[in-house]
MARBA-3410 file (N, C-alpha, C, O; in Angstrom, 1 decimal):
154
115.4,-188.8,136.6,116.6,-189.6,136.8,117.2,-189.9,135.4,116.4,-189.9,134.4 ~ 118.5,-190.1,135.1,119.0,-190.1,133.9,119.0,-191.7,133.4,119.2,-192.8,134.1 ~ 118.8,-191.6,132.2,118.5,-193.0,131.5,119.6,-194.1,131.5,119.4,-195.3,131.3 ~ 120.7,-193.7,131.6,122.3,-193.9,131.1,122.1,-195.4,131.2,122.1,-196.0,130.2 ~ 121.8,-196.4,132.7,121.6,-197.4,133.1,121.4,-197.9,132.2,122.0,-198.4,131.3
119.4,-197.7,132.4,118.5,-198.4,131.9,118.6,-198.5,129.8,118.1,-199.4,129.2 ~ 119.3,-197.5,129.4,119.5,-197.6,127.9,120.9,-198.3,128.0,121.0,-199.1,127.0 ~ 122.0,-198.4,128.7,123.0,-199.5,128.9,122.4,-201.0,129.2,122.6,-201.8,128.3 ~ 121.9,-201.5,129.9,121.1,-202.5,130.3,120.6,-203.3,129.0,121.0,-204.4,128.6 ~ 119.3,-202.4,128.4,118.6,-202.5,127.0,119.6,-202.7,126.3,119.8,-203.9,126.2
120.8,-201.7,125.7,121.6,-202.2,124.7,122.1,-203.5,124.6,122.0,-204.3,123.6 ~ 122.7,-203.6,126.0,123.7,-205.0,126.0,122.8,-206.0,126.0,123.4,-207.1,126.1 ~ 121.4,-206.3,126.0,120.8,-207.5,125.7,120.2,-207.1,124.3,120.1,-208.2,123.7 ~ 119.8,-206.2,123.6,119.8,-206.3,122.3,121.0,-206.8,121.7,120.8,-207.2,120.5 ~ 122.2,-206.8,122.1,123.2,-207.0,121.3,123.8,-208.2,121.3,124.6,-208.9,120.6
123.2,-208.4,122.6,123.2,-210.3,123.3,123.0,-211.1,122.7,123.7,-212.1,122.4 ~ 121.0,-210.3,122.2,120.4,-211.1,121.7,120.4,-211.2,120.1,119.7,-211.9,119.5 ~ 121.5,-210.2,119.2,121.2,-210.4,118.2,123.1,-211.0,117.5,123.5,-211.1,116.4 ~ 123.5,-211.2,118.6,125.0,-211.9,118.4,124.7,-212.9,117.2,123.6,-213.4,116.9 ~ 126.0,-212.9,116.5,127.3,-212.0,116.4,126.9,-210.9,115.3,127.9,-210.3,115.2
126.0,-210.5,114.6,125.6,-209.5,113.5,125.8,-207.8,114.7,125.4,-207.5,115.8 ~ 126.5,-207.2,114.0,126.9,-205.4,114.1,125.8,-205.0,114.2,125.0,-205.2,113.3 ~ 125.5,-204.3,115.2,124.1,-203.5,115.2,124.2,-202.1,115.0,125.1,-201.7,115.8 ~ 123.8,-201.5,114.5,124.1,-199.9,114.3,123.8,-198.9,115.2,122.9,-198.4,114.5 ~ 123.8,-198.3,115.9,123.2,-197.6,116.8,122.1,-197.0,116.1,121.1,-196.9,116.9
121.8,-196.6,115.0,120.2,-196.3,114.5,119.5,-197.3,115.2,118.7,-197.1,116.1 ~ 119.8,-198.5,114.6,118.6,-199.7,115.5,118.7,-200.3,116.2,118.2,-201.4,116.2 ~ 119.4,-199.7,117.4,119.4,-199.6,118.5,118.6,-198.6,119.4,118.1,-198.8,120.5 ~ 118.6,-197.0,118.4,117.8,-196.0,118.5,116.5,-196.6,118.6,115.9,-196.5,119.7 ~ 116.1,-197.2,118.0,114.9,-197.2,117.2,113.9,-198.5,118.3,112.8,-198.5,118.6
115.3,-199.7,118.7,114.7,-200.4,119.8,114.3,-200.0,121.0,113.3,-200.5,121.7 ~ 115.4,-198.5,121.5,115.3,-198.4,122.5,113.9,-197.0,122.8,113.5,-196.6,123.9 ~ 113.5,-196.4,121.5,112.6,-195.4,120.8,113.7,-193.9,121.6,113.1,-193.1,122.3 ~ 114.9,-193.9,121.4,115.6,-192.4,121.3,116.4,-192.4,120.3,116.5,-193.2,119.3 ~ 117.0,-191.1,120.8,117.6,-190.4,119.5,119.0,-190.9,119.6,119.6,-191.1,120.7
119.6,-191.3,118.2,120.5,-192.2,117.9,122.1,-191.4,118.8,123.0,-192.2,119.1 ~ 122.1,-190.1,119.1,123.2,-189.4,119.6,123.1,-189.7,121.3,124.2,-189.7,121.8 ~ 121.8,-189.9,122.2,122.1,-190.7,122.9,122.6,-191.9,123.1,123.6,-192.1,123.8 ~ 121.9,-192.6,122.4,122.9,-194.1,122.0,124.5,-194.6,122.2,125.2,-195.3,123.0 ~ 124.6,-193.5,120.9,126.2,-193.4,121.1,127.1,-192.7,121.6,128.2,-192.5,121.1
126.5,-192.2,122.8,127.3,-191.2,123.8,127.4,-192.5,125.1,128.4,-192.4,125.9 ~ 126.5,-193.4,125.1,126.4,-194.3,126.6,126.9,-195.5,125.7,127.1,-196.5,126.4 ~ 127.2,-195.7,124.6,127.7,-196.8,123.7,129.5,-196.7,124.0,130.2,-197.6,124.4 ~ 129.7,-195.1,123.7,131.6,-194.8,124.0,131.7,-195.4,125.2,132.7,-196.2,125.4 ~ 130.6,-195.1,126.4,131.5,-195.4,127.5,131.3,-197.0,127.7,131.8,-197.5,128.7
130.6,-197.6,126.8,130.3,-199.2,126.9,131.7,-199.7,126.5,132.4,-200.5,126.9 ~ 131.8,-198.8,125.5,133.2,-199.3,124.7,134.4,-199.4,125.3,135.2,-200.4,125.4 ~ 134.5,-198.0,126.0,135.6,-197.7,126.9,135.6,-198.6,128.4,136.6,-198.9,128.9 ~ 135.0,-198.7,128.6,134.7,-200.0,129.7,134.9,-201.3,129.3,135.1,-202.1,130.2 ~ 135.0,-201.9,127.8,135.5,-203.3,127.4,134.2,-204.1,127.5,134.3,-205.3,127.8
133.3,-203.6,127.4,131.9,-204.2,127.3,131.3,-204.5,125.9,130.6,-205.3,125.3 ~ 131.9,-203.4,125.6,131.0,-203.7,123.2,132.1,-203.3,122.8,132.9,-202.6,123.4 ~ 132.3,-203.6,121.6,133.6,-203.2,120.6,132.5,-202.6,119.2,131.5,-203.3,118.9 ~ 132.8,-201.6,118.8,132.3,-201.4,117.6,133.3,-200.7,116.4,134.5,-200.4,116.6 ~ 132.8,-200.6,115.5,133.9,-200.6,113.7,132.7,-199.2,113.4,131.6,-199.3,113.8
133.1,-198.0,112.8,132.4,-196.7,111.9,132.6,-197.3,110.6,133.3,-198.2,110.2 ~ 131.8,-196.6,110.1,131.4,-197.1,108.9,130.1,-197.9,108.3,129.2,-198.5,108.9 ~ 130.3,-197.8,107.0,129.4,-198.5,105.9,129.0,-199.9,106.6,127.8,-200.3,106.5 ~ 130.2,-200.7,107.6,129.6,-202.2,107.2,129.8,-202.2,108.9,129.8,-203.3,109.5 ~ 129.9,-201.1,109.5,129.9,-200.7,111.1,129.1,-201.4,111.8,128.5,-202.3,111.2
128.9,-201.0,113.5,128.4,-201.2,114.4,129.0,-202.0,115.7,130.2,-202.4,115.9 ~ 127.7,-202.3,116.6,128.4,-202.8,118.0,128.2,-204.1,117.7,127.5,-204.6,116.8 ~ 128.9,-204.5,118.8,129.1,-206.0,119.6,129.3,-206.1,120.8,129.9,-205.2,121.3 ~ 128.9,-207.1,121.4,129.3,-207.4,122.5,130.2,-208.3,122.9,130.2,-209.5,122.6 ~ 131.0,-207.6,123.9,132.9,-208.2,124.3,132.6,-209.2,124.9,132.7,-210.4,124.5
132.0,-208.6,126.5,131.7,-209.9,127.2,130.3,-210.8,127.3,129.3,-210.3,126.8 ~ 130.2,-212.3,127.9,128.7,-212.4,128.1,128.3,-211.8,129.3,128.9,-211.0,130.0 ~ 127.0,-212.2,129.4,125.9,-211.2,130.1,126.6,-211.5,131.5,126.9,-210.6,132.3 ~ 126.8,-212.9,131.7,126.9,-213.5,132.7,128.2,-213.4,133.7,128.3,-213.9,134.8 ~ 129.5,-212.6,132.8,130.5,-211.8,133.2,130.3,-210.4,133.5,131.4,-209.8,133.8
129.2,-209.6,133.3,129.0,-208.3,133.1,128.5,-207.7,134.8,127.4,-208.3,134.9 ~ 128.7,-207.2,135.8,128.0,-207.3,137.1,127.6,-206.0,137.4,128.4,-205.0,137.6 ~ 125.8,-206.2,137.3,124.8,-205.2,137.4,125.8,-204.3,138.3,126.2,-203.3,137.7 ~ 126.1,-204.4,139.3,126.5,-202.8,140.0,127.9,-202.4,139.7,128.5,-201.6,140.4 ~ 128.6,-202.9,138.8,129.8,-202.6,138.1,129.2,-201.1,137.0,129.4,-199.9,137.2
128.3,-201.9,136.1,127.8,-201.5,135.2,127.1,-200.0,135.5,127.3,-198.9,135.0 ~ 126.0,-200.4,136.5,125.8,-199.1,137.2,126.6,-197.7,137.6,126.3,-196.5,137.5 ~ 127.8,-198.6,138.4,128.8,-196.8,138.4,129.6,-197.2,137.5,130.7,-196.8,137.9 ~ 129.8,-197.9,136.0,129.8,-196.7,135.3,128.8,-195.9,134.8,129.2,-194.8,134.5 ~ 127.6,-196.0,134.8,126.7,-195.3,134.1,126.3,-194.4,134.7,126.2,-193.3,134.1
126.2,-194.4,136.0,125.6,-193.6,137.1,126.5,-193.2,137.9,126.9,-193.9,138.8 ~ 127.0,-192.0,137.8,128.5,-192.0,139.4,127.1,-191.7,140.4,126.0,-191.4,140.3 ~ 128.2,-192.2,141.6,126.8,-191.8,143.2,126.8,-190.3,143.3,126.2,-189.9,144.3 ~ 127.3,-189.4,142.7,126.8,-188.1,142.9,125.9,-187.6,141.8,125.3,-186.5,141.8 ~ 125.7,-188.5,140.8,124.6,-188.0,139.7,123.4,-188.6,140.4,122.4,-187.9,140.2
123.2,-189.6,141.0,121.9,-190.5,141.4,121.0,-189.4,142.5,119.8,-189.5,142.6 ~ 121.8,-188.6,143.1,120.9,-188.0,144.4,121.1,-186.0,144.6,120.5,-185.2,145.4 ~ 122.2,-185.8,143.5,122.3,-184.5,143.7,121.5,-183.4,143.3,121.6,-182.2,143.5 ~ 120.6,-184.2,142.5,119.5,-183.0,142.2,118.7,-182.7,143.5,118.4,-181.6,143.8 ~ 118.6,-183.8,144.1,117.5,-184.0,145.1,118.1,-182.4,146.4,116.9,-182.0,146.7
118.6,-181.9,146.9,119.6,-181.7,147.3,119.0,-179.8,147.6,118.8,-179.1,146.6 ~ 118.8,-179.3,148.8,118.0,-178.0,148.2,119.4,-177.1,149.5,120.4,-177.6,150.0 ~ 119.1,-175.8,149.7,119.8,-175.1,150.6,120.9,-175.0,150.0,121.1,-175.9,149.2 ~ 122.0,-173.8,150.3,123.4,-173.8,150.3,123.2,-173.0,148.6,123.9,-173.3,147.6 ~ 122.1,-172.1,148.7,122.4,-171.2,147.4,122.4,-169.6,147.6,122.0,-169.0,148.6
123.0,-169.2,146.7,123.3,-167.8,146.3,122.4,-167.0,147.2,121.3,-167.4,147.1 ~ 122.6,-165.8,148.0,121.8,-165.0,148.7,121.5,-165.6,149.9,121.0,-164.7,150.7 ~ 121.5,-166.5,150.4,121.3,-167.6,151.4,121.5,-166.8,152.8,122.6,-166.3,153.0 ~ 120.4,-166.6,153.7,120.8,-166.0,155.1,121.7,-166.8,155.6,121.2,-167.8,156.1 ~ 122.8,-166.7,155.7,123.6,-168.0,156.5,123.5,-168.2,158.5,124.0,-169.0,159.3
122.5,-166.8,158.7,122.3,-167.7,160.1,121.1,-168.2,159.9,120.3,-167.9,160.8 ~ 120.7,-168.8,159.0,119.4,-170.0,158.6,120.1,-171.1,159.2,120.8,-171.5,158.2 ~ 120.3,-171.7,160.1,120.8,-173.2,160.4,120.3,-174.2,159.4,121.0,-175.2,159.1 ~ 119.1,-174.1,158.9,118.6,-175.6,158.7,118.8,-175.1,157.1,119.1,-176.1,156.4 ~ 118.8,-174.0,156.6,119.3,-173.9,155.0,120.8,-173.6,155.1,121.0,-172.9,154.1
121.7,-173.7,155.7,123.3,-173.8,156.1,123.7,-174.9,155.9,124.7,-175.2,155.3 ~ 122.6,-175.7,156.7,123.0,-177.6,157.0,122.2,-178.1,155.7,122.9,-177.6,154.8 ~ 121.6,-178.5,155.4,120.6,-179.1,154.8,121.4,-179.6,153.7,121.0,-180.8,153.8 ~ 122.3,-179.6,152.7,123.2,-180.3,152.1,123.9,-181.1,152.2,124.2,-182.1,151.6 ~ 124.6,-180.2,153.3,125.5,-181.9,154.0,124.7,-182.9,154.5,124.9,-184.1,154.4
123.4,-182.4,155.1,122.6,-183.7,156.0,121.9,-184.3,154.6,122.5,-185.4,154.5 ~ 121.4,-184.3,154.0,120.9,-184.9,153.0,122.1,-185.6,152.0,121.6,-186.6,151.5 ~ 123.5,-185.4,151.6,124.6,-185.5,151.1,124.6,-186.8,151.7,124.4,-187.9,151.1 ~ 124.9,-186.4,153.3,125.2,-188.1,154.2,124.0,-189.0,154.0,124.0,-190.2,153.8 ~ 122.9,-188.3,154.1,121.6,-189.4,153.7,121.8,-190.1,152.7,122.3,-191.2,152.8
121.4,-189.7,151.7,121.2,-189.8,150.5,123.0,-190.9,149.6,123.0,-191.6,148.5 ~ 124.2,-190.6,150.6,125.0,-191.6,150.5,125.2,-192.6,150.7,125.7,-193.4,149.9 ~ 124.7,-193.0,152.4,123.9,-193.9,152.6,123.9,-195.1,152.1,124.6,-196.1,151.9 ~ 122.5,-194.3,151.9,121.4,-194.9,151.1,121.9,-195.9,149.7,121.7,-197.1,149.5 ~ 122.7,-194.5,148.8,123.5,-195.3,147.7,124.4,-196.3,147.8,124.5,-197.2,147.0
125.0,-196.3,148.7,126.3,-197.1,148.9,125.6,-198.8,149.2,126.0,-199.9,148.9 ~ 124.8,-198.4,149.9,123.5,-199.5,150.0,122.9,-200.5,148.6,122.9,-201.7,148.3 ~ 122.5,-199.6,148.3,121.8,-200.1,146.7,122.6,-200.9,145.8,122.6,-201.9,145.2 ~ 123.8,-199.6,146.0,124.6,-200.1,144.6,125.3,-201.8,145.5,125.6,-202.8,144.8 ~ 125.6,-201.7,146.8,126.2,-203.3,147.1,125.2,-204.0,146.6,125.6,-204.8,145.7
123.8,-204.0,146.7,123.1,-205.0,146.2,123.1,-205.0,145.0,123.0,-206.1,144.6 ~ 123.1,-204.3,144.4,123.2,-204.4,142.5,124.4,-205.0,142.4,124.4,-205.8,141.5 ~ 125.8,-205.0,143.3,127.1,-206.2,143.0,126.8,-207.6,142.7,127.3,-208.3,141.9 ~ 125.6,-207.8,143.7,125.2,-209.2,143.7,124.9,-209.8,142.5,124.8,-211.1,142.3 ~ 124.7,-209.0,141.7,124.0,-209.7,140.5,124.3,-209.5,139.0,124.5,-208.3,138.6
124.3,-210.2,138.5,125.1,-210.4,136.8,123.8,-209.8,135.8,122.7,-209.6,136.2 ~ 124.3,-209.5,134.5,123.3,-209.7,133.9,122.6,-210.3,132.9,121.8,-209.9,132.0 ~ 123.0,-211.3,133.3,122.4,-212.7,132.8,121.6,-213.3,134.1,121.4,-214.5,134.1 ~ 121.1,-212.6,135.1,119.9,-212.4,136.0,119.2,-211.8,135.9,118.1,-212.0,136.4 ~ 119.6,-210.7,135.2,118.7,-209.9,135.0,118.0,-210.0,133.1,116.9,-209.4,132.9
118.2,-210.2,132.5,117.9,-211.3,131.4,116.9,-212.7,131.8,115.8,-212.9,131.3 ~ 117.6,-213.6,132.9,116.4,-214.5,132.6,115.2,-214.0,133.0,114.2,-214.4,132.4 ~ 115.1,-212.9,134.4,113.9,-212.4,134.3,112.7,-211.6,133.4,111.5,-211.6,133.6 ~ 113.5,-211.1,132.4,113.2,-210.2,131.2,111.8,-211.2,130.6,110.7,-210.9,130.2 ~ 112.7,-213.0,131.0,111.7,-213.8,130.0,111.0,-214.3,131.0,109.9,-214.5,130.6
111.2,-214.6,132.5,110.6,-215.5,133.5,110.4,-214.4,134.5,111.4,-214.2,135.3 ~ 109.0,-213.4,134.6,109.1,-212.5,135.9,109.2,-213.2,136.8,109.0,-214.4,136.6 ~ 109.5,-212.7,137.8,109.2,-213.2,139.2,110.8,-214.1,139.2,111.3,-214.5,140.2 ~ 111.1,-214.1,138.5,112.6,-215.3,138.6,114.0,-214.1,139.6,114.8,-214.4,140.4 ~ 113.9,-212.7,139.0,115.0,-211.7,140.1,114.1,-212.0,141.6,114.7,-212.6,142.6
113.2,-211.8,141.7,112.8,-211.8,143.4,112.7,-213.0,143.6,112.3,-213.0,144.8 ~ 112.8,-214.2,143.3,113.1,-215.7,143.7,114.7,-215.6,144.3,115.1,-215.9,145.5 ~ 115.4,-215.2,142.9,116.9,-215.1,143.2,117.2,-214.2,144.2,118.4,-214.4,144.7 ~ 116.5,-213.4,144.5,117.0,-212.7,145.5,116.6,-212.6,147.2,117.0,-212.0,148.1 ~ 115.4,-213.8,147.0,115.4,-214.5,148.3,115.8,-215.6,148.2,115.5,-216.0,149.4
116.4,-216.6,147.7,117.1,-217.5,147.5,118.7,-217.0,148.1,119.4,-217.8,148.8 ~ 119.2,-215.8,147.7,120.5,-215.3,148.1,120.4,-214.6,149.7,121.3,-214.5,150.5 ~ 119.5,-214.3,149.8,119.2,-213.8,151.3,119.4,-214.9,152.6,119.8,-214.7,153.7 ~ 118.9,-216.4,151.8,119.1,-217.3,152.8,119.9,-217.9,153.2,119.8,-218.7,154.1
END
């Protein structure tokens, strides 16, 4: 699975937490233990989304636009993740040489396509539910997202 999220997520509470000081994407590298060119490839599109503002240069680095608590986990998600990167690997049949009166290697893309859509369309509503400044106080109080999220169930 691709990290895009989960190193978006990490950034924006490092940058939360080290407000208002420029953070460099080196040490941000180095928090998150990758290579600094990941960073700032899922940093542009933080940027480009109005989420961090960052300055190049000598006295450079990010910031963060909005708080946590305006930021909403399943916003954030597709950007990070479109629903066709989350499930298309998974995905077999419908290749080169293919006997096409195989029915079940004919079908097997579209049926897993609709599955596997589902499914997403699912998840990501429940990731709308939630900011991430919920997902922050958990970072410090476990058990505090699965309170909140039987608390919202009721």
């Amino acid at each position: 699975m691709r990290l895009d999220f989960s190193v978006a997520v990490h950034s924006l509470f490092y940058l939360d937490e080290h407000s208002p000081r420029k953070i460099a994407s080196r040490e941000l590298a180095a928090s998150l233990d990758l290579n600094a060119v990941v960073i700032r490839n899922i940093l542009s599109v933080l940027h480009k989304k109005g989420y961090i503002e960052g300055t190049v240069g000598k006295n450079g680095g990010y910031q963060l636009k909005k708080a946590l608590a305006d930021i909403n986990v399943g916003e954030l998600y597709d950007v990070t993740i479109p629903p066709t990167l989350s499930y298309a690997r998974f995905i077999t049949g419908q290749s080169e040489g293919i006997n096409k009166a195989d029915r079940i290697s004919s079908n097997m893309a579209e049926t897993l396509t609709d599955l596997f859509t589902l499914a997403d369309d699912e998840y990501r509503a429940f990731y709308h539910r939630f900011t991430l400044a919920d997902l922050k106080r958990d970072l410090y109080q476990h058990g505090y997202f699965k309170q909140l999220v039987k608390n919202k169930n009721k």
